[in-house]
Kinemage of the C-alpha trace (Angstrom):
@kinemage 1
@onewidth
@group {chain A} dominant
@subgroup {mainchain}
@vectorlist {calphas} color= white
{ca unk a 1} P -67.910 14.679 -28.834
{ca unk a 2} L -67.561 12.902 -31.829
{ca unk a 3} L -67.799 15.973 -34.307
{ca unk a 4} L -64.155 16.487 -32.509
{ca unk a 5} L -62.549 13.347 -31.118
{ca unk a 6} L -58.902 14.828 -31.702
{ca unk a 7} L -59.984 17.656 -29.630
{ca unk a 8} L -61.752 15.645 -26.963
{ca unk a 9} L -60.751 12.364 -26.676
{ca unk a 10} L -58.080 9.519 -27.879
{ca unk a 11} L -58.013 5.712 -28.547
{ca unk a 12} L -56.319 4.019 -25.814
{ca unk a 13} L -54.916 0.434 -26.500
{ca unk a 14} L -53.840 -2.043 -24.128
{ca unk a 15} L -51.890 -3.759 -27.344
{ca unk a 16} L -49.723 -1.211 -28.934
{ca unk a 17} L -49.904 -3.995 -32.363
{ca unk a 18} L -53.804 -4.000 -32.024
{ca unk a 19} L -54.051 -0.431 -31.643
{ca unk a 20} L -57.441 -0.333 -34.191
{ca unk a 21} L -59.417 -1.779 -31.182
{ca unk a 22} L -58.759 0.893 -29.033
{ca unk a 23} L -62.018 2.648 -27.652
{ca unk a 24} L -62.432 6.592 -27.726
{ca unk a 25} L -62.114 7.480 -24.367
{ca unk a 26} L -61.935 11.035 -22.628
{ca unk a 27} L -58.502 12.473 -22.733
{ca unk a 28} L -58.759 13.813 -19.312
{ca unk a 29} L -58.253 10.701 -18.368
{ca unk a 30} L -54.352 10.302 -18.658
{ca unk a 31} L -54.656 13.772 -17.138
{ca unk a 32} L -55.839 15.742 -19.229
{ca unk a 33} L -52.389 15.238 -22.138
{ca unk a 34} L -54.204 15.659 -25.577
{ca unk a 35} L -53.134 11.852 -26.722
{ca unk a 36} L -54.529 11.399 -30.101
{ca unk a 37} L -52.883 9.326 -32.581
{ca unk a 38} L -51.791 6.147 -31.433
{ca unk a 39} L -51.128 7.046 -28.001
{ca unk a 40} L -48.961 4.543 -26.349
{ca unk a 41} L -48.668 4.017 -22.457
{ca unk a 42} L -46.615 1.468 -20.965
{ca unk a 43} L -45.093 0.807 -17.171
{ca unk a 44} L -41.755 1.533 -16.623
{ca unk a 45} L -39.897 0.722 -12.866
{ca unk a 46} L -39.541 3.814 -10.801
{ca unk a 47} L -36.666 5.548 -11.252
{ca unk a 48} L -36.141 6.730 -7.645
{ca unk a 49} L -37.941 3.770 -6.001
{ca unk a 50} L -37.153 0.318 -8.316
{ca unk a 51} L -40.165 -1.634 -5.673
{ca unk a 52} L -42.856 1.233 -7.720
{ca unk a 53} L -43.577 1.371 -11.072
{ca unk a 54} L -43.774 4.809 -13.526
{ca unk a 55} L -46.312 5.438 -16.572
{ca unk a 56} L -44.612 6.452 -19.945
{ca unk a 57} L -47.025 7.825 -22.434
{ca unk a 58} L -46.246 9.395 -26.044
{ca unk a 59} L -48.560 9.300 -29.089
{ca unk a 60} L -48.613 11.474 -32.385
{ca unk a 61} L -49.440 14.089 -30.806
{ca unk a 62} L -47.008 14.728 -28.274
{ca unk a 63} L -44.659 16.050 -30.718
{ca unk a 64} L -41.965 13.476 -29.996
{ca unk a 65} L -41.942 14.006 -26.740
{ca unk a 66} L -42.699 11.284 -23.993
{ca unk a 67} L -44.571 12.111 -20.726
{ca unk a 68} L -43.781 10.450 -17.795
{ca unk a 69} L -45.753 10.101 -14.430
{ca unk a 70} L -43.616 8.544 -10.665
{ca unk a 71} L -46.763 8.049 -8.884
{ca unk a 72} L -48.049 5.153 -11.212
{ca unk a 73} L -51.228 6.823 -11.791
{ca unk a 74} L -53.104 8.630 -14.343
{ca unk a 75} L -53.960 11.459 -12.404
{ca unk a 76} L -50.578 11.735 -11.285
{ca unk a 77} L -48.362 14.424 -12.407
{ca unk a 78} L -47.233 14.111 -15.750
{ca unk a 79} L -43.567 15.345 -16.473
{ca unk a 80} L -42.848 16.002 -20.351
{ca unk a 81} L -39.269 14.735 -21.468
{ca unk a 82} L -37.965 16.030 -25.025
{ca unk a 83} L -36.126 13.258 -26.892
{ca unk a 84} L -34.386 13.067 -30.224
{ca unk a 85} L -37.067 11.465 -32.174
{ca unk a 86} L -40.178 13.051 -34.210
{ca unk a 87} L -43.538 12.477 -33.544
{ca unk a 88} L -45.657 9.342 -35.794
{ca unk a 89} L -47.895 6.556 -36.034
{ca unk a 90} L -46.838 3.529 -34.226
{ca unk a 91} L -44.349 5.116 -31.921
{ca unk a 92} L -43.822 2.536 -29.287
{ca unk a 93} L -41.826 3.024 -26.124
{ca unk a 94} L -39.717 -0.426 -24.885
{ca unk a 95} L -38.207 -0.080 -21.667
{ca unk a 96} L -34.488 -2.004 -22.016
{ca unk a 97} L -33.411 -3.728 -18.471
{ca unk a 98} L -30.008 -3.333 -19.233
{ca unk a 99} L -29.483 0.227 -19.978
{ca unk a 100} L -31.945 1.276 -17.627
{ca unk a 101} L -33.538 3.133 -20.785
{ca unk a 102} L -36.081 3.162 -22.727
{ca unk a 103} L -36.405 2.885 -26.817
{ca unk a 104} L -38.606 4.718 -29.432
{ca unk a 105} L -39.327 3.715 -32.365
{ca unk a 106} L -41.592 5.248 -35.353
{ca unk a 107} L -42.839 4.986 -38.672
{ca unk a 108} L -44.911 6.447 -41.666
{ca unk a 109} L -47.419 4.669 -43.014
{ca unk a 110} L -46.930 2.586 -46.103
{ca unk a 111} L -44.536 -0.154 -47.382
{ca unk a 112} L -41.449 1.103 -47.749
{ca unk a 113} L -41.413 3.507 -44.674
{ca unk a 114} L -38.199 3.041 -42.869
{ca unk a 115} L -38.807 2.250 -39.433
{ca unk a 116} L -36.704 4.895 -36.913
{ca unk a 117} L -35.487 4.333 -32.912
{ca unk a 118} L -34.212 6.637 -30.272
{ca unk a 119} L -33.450 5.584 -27.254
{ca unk a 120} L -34.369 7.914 -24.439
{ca unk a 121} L -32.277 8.404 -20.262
{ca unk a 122} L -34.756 9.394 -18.162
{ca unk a 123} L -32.369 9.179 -15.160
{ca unk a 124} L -31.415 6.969 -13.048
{ca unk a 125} L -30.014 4.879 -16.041
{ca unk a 126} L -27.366 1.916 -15.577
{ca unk a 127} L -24.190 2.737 -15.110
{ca unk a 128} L -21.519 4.538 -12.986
{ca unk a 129} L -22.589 8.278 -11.949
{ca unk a 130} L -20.212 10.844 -10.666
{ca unk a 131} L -19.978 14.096 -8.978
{ca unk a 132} L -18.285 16.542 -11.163
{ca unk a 133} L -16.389 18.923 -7.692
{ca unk a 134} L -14.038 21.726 -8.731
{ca unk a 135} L -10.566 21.549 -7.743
{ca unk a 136} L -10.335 25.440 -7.218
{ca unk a 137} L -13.969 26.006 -5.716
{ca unk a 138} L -14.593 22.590 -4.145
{ca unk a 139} L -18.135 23.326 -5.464
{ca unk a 140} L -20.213 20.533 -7.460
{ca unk a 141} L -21.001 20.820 -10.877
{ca unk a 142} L -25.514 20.690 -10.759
{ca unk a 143} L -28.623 21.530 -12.489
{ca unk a 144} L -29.633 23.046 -8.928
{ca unk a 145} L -33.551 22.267 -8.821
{ca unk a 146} L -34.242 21.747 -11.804
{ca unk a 147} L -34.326 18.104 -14.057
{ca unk a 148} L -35.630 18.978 -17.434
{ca unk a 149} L -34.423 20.428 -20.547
{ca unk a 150} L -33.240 24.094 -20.452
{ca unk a 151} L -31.677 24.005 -16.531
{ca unk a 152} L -28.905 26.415 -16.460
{ca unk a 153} L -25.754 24.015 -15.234
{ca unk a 154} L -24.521 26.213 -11.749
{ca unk a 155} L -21.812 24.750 -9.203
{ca unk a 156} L -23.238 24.704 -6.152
{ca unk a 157} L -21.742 23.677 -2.526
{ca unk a 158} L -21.158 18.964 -3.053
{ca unk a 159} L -23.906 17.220 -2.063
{ca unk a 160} L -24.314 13.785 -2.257
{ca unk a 161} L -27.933 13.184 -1.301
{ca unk a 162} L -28.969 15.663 -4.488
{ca unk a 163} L -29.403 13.814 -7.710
{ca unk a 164} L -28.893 16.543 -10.085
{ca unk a 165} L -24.992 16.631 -8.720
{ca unk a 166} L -24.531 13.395 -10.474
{ca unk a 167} L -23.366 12.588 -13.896
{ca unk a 168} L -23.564 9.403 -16.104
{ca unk a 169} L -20.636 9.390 -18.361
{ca unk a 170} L -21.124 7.540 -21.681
{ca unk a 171} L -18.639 7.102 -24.080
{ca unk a 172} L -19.013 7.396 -27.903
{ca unk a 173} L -17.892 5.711 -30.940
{ca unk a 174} L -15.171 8.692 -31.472
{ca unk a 175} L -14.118 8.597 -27.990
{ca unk a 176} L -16.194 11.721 -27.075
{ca unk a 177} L -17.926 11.441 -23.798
{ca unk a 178} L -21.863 12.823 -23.200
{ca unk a 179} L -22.914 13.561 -19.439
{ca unk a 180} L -26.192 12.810 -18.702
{ca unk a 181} L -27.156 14.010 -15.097
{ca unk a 182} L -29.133 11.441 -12.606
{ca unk a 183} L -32.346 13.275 -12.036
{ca unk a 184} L -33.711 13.516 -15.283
{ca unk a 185} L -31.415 12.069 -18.295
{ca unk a 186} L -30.403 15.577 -19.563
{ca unk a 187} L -27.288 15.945 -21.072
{ca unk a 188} L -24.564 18.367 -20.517
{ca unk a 189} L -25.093 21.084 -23.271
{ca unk a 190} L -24.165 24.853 -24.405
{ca unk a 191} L -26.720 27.374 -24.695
{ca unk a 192} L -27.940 27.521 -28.201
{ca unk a 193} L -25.315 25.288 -29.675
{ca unk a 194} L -22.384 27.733 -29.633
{ca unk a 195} L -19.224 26.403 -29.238
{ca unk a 196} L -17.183 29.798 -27.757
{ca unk a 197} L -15.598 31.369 -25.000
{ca unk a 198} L -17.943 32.660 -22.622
{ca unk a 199} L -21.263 30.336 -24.111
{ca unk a 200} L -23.130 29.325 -20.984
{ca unk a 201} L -23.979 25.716 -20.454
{ca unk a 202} L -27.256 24.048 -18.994
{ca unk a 203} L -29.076 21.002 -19.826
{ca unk a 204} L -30.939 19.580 -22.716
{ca unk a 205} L -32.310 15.997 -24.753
{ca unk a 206} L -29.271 14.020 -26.070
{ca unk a 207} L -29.713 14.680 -29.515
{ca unk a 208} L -26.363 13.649 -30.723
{ca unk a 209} L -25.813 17.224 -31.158
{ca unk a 210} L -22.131 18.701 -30.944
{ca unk a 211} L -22.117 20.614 -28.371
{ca unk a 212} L -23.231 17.316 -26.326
{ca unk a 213} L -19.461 15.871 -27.266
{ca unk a 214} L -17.077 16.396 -24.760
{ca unk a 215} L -13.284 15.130 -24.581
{ca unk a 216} L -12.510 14.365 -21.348
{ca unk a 217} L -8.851 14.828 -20.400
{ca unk a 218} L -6.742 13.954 -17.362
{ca unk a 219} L -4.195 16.330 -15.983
{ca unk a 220} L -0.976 16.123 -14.541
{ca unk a 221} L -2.788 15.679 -10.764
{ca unk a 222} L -5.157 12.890 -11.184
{ca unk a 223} L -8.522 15.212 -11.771
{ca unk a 224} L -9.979 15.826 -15.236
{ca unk a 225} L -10.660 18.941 -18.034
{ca unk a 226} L -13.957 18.824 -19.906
{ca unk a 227} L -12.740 19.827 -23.351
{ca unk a 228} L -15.379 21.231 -26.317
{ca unk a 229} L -13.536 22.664 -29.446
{ca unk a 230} L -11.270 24.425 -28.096
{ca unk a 231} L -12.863 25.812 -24.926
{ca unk a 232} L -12.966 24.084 -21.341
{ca unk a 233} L -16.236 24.151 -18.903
{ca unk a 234} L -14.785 26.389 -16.202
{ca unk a 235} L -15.819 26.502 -12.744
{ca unk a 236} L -17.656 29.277 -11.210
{ca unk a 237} L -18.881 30.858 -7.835
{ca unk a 238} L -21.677 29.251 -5.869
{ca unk a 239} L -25.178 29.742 -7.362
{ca unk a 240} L -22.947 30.796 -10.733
{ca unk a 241} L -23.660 29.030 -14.316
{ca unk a 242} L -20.478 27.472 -15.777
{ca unk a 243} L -19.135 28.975 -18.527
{ca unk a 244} L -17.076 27.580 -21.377
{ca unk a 245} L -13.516 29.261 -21.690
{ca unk a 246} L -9.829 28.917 -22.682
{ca unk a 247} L -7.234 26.621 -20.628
{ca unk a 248} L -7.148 27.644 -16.907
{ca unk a 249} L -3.741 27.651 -14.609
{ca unk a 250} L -5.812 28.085 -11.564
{ca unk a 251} L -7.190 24.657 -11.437
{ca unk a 252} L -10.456 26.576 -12.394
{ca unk a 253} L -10.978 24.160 -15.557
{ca unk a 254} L -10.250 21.014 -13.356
{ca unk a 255} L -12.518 18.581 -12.192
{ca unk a 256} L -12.278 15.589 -9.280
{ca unk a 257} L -14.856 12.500 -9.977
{ca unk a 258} L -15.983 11.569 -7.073
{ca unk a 259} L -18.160 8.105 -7.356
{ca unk a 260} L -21.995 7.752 -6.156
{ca unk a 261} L -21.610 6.178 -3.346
{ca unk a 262} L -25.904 5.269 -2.807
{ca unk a 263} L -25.048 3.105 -5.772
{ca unk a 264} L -22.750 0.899 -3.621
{ca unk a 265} L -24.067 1.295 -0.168
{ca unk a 266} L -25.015 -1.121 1.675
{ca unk a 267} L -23.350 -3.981 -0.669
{ca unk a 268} L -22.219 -7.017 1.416
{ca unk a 269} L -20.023 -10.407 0.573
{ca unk a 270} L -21.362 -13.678 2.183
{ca unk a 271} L -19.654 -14.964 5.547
{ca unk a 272} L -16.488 -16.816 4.547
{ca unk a 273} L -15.587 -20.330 6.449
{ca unk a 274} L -13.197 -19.891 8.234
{ca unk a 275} L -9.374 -21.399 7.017
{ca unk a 276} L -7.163 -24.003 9.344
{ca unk a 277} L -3.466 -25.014 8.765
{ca unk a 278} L -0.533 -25.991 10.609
{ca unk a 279} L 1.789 -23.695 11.931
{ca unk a 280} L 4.798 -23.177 8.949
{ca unk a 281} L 1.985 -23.773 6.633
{ca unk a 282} L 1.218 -21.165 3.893
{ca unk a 283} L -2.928 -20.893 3.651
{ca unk a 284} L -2.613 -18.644 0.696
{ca unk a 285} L -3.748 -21.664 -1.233
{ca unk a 286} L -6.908 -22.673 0.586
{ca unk a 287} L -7.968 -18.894 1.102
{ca unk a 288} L -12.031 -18.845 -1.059
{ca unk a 289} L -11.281 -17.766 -4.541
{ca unk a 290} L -14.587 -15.864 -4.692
{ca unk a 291} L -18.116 -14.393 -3.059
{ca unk a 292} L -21.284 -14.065 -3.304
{ca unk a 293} L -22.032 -10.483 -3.227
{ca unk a 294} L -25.772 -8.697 -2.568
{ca unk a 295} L -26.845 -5.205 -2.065
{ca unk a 296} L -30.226 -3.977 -1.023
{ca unk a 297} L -32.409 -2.251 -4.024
{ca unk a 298} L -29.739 -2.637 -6.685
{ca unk a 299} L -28.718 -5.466 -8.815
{ca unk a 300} L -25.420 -7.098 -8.934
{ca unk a 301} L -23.500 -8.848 -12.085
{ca unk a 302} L -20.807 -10.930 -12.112
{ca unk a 303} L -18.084 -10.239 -14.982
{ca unk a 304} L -15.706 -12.893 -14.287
{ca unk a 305} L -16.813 -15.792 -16.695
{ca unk a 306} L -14.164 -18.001 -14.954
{ca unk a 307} L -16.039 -17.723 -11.372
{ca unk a 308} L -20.085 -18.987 -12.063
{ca unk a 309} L -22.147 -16.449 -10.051
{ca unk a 310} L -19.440 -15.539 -7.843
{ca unk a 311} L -17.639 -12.508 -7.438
{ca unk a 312} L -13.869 -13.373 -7.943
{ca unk a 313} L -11.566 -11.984 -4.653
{ca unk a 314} L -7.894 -10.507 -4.386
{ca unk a 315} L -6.613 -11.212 -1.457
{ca unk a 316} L -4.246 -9.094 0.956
{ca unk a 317} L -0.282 -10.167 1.023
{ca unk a 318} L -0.026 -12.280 4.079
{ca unk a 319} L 3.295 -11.912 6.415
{ca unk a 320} L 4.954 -15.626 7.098
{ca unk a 321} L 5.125 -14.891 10.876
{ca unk a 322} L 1.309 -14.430 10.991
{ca unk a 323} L 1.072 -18.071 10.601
{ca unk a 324} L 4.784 -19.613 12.332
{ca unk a 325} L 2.861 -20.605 15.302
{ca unk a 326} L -0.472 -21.596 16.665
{ca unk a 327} L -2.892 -18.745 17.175
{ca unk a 328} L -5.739 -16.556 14.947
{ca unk a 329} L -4.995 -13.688 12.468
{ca unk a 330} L -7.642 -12.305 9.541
{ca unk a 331} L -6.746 -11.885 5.971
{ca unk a 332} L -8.555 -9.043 4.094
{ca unk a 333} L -8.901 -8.599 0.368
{ca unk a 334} L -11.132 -7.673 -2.294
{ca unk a 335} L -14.310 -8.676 -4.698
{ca unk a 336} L -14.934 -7.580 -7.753
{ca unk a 337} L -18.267 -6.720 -8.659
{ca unk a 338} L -20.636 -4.544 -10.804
{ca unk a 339} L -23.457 -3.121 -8.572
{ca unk a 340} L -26.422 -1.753 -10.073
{ca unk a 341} L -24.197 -0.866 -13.025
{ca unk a 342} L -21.095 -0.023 -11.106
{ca unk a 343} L -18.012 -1.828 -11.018
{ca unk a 344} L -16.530 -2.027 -7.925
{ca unk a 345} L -14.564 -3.792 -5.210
{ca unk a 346} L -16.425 -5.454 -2.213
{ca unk a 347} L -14.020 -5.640 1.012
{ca unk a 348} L -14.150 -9.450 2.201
{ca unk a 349} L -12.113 -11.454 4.979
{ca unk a 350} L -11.554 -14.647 6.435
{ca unk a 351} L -10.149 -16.009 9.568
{ca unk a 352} L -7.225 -18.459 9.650
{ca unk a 353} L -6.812 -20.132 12.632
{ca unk a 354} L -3.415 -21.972 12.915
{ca unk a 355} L -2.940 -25.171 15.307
{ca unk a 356} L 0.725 -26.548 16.833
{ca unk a 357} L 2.595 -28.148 14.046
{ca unk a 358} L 2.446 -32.086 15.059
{ca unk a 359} L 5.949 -33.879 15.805
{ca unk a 360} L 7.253 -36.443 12.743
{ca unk a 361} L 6.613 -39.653 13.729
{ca unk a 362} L 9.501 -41.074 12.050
{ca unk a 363} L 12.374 -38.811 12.392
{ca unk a 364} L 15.441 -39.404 10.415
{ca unk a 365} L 18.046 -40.417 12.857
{ca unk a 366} L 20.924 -38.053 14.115
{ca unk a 367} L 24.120 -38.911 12.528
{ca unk a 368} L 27.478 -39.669 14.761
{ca unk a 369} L 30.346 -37.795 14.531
{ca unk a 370} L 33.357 -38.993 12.682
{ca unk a 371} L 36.565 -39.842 15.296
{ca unk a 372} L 39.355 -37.563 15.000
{ca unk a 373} L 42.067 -39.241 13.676
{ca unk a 374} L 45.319 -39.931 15.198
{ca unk a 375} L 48.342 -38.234 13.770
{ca unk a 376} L 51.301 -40.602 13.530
{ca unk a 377} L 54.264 -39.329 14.995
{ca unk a 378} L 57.141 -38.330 11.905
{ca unk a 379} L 60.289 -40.319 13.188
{ca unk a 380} L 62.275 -37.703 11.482
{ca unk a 381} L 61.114 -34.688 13.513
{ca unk a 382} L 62.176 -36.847 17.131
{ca unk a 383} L 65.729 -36.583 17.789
{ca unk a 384} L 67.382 -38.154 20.979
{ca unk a 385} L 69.202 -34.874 23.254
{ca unk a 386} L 71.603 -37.551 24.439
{ca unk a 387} L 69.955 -37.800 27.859
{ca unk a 388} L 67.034 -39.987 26.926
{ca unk a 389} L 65.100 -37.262 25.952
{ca unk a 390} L 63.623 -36.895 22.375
{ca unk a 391} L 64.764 -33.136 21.130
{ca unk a 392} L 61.107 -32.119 18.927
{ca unk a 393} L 63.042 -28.826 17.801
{ca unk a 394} L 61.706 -26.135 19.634
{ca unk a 395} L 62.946 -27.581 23.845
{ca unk a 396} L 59.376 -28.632 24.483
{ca unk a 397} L 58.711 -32.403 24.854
{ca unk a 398} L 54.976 -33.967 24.405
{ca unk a 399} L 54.451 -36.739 27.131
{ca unk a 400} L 54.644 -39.563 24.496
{ca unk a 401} L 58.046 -37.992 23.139
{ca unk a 402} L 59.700 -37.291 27.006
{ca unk a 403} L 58.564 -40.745 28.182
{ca unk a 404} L 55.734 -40.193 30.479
{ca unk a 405} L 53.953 -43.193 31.293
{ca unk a 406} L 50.947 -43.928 29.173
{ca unk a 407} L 47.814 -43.574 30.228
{ca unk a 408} L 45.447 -46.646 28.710
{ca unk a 409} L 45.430 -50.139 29.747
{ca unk a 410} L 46.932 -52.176 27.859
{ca unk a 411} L 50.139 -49.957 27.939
{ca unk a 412} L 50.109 -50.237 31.781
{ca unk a 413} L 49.940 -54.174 31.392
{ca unk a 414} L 52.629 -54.577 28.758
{ca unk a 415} L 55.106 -52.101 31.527
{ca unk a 416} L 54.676 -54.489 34.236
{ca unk a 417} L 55.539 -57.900 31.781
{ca unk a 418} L 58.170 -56.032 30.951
{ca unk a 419} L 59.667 -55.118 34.415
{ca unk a 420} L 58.645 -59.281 35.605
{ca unk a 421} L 60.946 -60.723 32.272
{ca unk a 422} L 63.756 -57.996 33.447
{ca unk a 423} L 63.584 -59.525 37.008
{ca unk a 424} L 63.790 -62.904 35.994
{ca unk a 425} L 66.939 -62.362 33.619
{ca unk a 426} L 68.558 -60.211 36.821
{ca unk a 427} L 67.904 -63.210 39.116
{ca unk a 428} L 69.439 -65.711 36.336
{ca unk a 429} L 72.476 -63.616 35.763
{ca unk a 430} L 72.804 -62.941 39.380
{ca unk a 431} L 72.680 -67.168 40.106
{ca unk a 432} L 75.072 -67.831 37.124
{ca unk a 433} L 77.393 -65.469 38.170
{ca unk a 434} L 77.365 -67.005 41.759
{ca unk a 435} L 78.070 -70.375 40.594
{ca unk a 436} L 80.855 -69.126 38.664
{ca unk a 437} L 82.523 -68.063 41.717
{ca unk a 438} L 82.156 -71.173 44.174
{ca unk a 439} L 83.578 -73.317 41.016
C-alpha cells in the first residue's frame, strides 16, 4: 500500500498548519475522493438546514475543485464544486460568517511564493435573492434540476419553493452585476464565453470571467433588462434555454424581481406597550421609536447605529380625530431590518388608548361685557313745532323728545316735588290775591 500511497491512500490532518502529522489513511474513507496532497476537510453549516453542519474537502489533488457533502458524513454523497482557483499545497478552505462563503487560499512552496485566495458561493450565501419572472411569459428564469456547473438556464412556470429560481445579485467594482443562483452558487453565464446574438446561457464557477458581467437596467415600467455587450438575455417558452439577443419591444427582454420571501417569513417585532394620552393630545411623540425584531432559522442585523440592537420604526400618519375624544384606535408602521441578509421592513403597531380630557381647575374667569353707552341728545337736531312738541326732522318724536313720562325712579320722584312746589305757589297766589280784595 505503501509502494503507492498517492494511489491508495492520503494524509488526513485535523490541523491544516500541522499537516506533516497527518497519518496515511485509506482514501475510501472520505468516500472514496482520491485526496492526496494536503487534503483539507473542514465543517461548514448546512446550507439548506443552518441547525446541520456540511463537510468541505479539497486537497492537491482535486484540481481546484472543492467537494462538498449535506449529510455531515464521510460516506455521504460528495458533490464536486468548480471554483476559480488552481489546485496546491496548503490550500485551506475558511468558511466567512458574513458572506455566507467560504475562502481558498494556496501557495507554492518556497519563500517568495505569493500566497493566492478565491472565495467560493456554494448557495445559500448572505444576501437578498430574487426570482428573475418574465414580463411577456410570466415564466421564471431557473437552472430547472440541476445546481452545478454546465446547467442550461430554461424559464420554467415561478415557483417559489424551488431554489434554483432564485438569484443572488452582487454588484462589482465597475457597476456590473453577477447572478449567482441559490441552489448551488453558480453564476449566470454564456455558453463557451461568446458574447452574441443567439449564444445560449446556463450556469458555471464565478471566475470573474466576462460573460459573468451583466448591466442591469431598469425600464420605463419598473421591471429590469439584463444587458451583456450589446445583447439582452431574452425570455423563452417553458422548458426553453434563454438566449442572448438584440433589444426586445415585446417585453420579451424584461424582467420583474420578485423578492424571496422564505428569507423573511416568519419574522416578528416584539409586543409594543401600549400608549395613553388625553383626549386633544397628539401621541405621535410617545409612540416606541424602535423593535426588537426575530425570525426563526435566520439571523437578523440591525443597521441603524443610532438605535442599539433595535430595529428603528416609521410610523403611519395619524388623523387628529382618532384621538379628540376618549376611546381606542391602533397606529401601524414599519421596522427596518436586515434578515438573514435581507433588508427589509417589519410591520409593527401599537394601541393608543385615549381617556376624557380632565376639566382646568383654575379657569380664567369670563370677562363682562362693556355697557353700551348713552348717546347724548344734539340740542341742535330738537326743534320746538310750536305746540310743545320737539320737531326731530323727519315728524317722528322719540318718547324723551315728545315728553313721555320717564320711566326710572328718580325721574318719577323729582315729577311729583315738582307738582307739590307748583301747588304751594298756586295756594300762595290764590291767598294773596284774596287778601287783596277784602282790603
Amino acid at each position: 500500500m505503501d509502494n503507492d500511497c498517492r494511489v491508495q491512500c492520503a494524509e488526513i490532518a485535523d490541523n491544516p498548519l500541522e499537516f506533516w502529522k497527518a497519518e496515511k489513511l485509506d482514501t475510501r474513507l472520505i468516500g472514496g475522493i482520491r485526496g492526496y496532497g494536503n487534503p483539507v476537510i473542514v465543517k461548514i453549516p448546512n446550507p439548506t438546514d443552518p441547525t446541520k453542519w456540511s463537510l468541505a474537502f479539497n486537497a492537491s489533488s482535486t484540481d481546484g475543485d472543492i467537494y462538498v457533502n449535506e449529510t455531515g458524513a464521510s460516506d455521504g454523497v460528495w458533490v464536486r464544486h468548480r471554483t476559480a482557483l488552481a489546485g496546491g499545497y496548503s490550500r485551506n478552505i475558511t468558511y466567512v460568517s458574513a458572506t455566507g462563503r467560504v475562502v481558498l487560499m494556496r501557495s507554492q512552496w518556497g519563500p517568495a511564493a505569493a500566497i493566492q485566495y478565491s472565495e467560493v458561493d456554494l448557495g445559500h450565501s448572505n444576501g437578498a435573492y430574487y426570482q428573475l419572472v418574465n414580463k411577456k411569459t410570466g415564466l421564471a428564469l431557473s437552472m430547472g434540476d440541476q445546481t452545478n456547473d454546465g446547467a442550461r438556464i430554461i424559464n420554467e412556470v415561478a415557483d417559489a419553493s424551488r431554489d434554483t429560481q432564485f438569484w443572488h445579485i452582487v454588484k462589482g467594482s465597475d457597476d456590473s452585476v453577477t447572478l449567482l443562483n441559490k441552489a448551488g452558487g453558480r453564476a449566470l453565464a454564456i455558453d463557451g464565453g461568446t458574447i452574441a446574438s443567439g449564444s445560449k446561457l446556463l450556469s458555471w464557477v464565478d471566475d470573474n470571467g466576462n460573460d459573468k458581467h451583466w448591466a442591469l437596467e431598469q425600464s420605463d415600467n419598473g421591471a429590469y433588462r439584463l444587458r451583456i455587450g450589446d445583447y439582452y438575455a431574452l425570455g423563452s417558452a417553458d422548458g426553453a434555454q434563454s438566449v442572448l439577443g438584440p433589444q426586445a419591444t415585446d417585453g420579451s427582454d424584461e424582467w420583474s424581481l420578485v423578492r424571496d420571501p422564505s428569507q423573511v417569513a416568519g419574522a416578528t417585532a416584539d409586543a409594543l406597550t401600549d400608549v395613553s394620552v388625553k383626549a386633544g393630545t397628539d401621541p405621535t411623540s410617545a409612540l416606541p421609536a424602535s423593535v426588537e425584531v426575530t425570525i426563526a432559522g435566520g439571523s437578523v442585523e440591525y443597521d441603524d447605529d443610532s438605535v442599539a440592537d433595535a430595529a428603528p420604526i416609521t410610523w403611519d400618519a395619524i388623523d387628529a380625530s382618532s384621538y379628540a375624544q376618549a376611546g381606542e384606535f391602533t397606529v401601524n408602521g414599519k421596522a427596518k431590518v436586515t434578515l438573514t441578509g435581507v433588508d427589509t421592513e417589519v410591520p409593527v403597531s401599537v394601541k393608543v388608548v385615549v381617556s376624557a380630557a380632565e376639566p382646568d381647575p383654575d379657569p380664567e374667569p369670563t370677562p363682562k361685557p362693556d355697557p353700551e353707552p348713552t348717546n347724548p341728545t344734539d340740542p341742535d337736531t330738537n326743534t320746538n313745532n310750536g305746540n310743545g312738541q320737539q320737531d326731530n326732522g323727519n315728524n317722528q318724536s322719540s318718547p324723551k323728545q315728545n315728553g313721555a313720562m320717564p320711566s326710572t325712579g328718580s325721574d318719577i320722584a323729582g315729577l311729583v316735588a315738582a307738582g307739590v312746589t307748583l301747588l304751594l305757589i298756586s295756594g300762595i297766589l290764590f291767598a294773596m290775591r284774596r287778601r287783596s280784595k277784602l282790603s
